[in-house]
C-alpha positions in Angstrom: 0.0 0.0 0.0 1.1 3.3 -1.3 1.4 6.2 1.2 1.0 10.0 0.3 2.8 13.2 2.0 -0.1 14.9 4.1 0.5 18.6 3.8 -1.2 21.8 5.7 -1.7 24.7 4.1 1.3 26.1 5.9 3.8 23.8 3.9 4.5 22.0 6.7 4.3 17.7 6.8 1.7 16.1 9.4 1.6 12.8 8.7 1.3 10.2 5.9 -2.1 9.3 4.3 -2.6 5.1 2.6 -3.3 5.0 -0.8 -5.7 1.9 -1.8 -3.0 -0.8 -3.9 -5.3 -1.0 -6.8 -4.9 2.6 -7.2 -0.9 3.3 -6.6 -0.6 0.1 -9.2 -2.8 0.4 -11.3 -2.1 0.1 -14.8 -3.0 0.2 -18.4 -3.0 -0.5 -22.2 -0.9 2.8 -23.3 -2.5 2.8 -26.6 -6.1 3.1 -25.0 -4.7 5.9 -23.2 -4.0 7.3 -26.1 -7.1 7.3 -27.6 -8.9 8.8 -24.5 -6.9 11.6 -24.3 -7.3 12.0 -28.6 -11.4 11.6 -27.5 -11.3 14.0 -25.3 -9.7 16.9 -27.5 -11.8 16.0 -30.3 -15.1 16.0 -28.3 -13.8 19.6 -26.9 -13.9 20.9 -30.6 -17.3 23.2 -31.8 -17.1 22.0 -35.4 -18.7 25.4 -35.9 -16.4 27.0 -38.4 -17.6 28.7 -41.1 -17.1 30.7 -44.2 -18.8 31.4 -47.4 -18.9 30.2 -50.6 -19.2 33.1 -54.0 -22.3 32.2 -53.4 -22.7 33.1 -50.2 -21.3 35.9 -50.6 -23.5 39.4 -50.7 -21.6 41.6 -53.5 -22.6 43.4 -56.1 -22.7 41.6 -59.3 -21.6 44.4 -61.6 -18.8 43.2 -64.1 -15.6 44.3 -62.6 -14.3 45.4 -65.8 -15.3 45.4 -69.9 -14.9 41.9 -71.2 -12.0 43.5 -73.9 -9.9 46.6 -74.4 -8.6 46.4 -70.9 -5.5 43.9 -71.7 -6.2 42.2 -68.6 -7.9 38.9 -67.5 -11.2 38.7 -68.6 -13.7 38.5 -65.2 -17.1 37.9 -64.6 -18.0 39.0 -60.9 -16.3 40.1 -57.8 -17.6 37.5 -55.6 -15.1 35.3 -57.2 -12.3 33.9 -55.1 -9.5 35.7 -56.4 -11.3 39.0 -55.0 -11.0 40.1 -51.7 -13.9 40.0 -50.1 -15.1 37.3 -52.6 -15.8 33.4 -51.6 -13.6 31.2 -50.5 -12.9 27.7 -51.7 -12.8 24.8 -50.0 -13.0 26.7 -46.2 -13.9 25.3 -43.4 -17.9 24.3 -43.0 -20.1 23.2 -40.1 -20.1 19.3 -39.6 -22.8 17.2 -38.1 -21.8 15.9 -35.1 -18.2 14.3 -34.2 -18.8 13.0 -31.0 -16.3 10.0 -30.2 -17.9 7.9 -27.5 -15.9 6.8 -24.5 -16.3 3.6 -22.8 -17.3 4.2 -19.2 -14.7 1.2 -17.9 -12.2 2.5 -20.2 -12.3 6.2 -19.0 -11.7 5.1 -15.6 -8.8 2.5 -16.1 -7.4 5.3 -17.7 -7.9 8.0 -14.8 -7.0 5.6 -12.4 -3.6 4.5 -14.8 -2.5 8.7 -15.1 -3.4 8.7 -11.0 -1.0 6.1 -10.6 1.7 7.4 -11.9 1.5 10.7 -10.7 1.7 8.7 -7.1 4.9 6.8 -8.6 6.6 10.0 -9.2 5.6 11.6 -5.9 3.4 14.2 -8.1 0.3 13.2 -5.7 0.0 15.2 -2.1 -2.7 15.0 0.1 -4.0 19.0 2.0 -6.9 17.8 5.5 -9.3 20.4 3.6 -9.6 23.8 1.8 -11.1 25.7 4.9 -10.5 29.1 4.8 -11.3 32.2 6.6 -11.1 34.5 4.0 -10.0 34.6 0.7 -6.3 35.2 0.7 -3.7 34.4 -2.2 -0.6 34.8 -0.1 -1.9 31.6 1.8 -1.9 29.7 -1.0 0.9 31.3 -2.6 3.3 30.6 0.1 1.9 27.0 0.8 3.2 26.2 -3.0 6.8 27.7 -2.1 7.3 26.0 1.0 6.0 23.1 -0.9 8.5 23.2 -3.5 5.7 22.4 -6.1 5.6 24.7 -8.9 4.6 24.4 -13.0 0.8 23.8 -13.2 -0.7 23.0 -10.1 -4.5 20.9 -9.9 -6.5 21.2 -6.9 -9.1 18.3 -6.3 -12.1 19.1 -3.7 -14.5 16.9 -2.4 -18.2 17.0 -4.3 -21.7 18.0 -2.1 -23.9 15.2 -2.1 -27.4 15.5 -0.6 -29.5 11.6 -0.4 -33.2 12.1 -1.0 -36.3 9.4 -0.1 -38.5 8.7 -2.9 -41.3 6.2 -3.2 -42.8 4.7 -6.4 -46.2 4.0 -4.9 -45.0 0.6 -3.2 -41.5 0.6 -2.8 -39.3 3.2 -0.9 -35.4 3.6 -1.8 -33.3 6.3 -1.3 -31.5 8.5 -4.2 -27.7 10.3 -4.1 -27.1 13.5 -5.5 -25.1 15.8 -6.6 -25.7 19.4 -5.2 -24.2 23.1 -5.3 -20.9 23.1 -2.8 -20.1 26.5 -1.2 -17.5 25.1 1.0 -14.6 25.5 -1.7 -16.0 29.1 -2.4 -13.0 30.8 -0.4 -10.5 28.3 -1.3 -11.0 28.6 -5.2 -11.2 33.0 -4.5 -7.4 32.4 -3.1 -5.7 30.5 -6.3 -8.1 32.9 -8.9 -5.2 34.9 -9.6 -2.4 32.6 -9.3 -1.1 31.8 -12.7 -1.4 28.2 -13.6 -3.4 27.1 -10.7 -6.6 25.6 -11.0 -9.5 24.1 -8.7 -11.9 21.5 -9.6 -14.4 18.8 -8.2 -12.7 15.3 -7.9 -15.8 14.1 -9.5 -15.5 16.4 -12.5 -11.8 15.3 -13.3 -10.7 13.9 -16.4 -7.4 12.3 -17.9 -6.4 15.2 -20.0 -6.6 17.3 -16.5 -4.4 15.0 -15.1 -2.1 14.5 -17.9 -1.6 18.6 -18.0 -1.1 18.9 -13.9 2.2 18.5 -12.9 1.4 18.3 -9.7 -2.2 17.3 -8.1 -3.0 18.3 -4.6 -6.2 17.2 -3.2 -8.3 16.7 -0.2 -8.5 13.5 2.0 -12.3 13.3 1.6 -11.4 13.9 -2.5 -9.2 11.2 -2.7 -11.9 8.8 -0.2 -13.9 9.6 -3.5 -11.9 9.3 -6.2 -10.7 5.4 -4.6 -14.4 4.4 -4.4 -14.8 5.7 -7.8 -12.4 4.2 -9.5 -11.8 0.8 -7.7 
């Protein structure tokens, strides 16, 4: 069993923190990795581009110049492509949609492969919690220098989860979700301006934000969730 450096938001070490063995040793095929990560970038992609064709285009369609007498190219219209401002050829166009579907299973071996090896290189630290008084970047700031972690820095907080009773007219069962959390609101106020330092939700986190991170810092109530996620 792996064991993670717990930090406080003073930079100073209190303790060690396990690490579930199926997720320091976890591994996977490195060409499905590959093509998560690809899926990811292409599904981020609008496929919204657009120009317009000559006849598209709204011009006048006046004949630029007589047909002969000038010596020069005979032309037709000035929506034509050689004309600025006429159409364009072959430009990009709106597709229908690209979508590249991800295999639930897959996605998490592969989360749970990038999280291991961030753990193998010591890339992984563990904070109690992000309470904070107030918002204050020179906490935060100086908790990354005494830290020694610098380059691009991912902060993982624990989700909000709220269980509701519901009935279907015979049966009663109980039903987890996911609500609005408020409890990261001065934490995430204190990295805002720090240059490439960024908070999110452990349940919102994807490979390409792992791949990215140099180094991930997260809760011990994030990482509780992330393990039962993943494993």
């Amino acid at each position: 069993m792996a064991k993670l450096k717990k930090l406080n938001l003073t930079g100073q070490s209190i303790g060690e923190v396990d690490v579930d063995a199926r997720l320091a040793n976890a591994e996977a095929n490195g060409q499905m990795i590959k093509d998560y990560i690809t899926a990811i970038r292409a599904n981020a992609r609008q496929w919204s581009a657009s120009t317009k064709t000559r006849s598209e285009v709204a011009h006048t369609t006046r004949k630029p110049r007589p047909q002969k007498g000038s010596g020069n190219a005979r032309q037709g219209s000035l929506v034509g492509t050689q004309f600025r401002g006429g159409g364009r050829p072959f430009g990009p166009r709106p597709k229908f949609d690209q979508h590249v579907r991800i295999n639930k299973k897959e996605r998490q071996a592969a989360i749970r492969c990038l999280i291991a090896e961030k753990i193998r290189e010591n890339r992984l630290h563990i904070i109690p919690d992000t309470e904070i008084g107030q918002p204050k970047t020179k906490t935060i700031a100086d908790f990354l220098k005494k830290s020694g972690i610098n380059g691009r820095v991912l902060f993982l907080g624990e989700s909000n989860y709220k269980d509701l009773e519901m009935s279907d007219g015979e049966n009663q069962f109980s039903l987890r979700i996911q609500v609005r959390c408020d409890k990261h609101e001065n934490f995430v106020k204190s990295l805002r301006n720090l240059p490439r330092v960024e908070f999110m939700l452990a349940s919102n986190i994807s490979g390409y934000d792992v791949v990215v991170a140099k180094d991930i810092i997260l809760t011990e109530a994030a990482l509780d969730e992330l393990t039962q996620w993943l494993t």
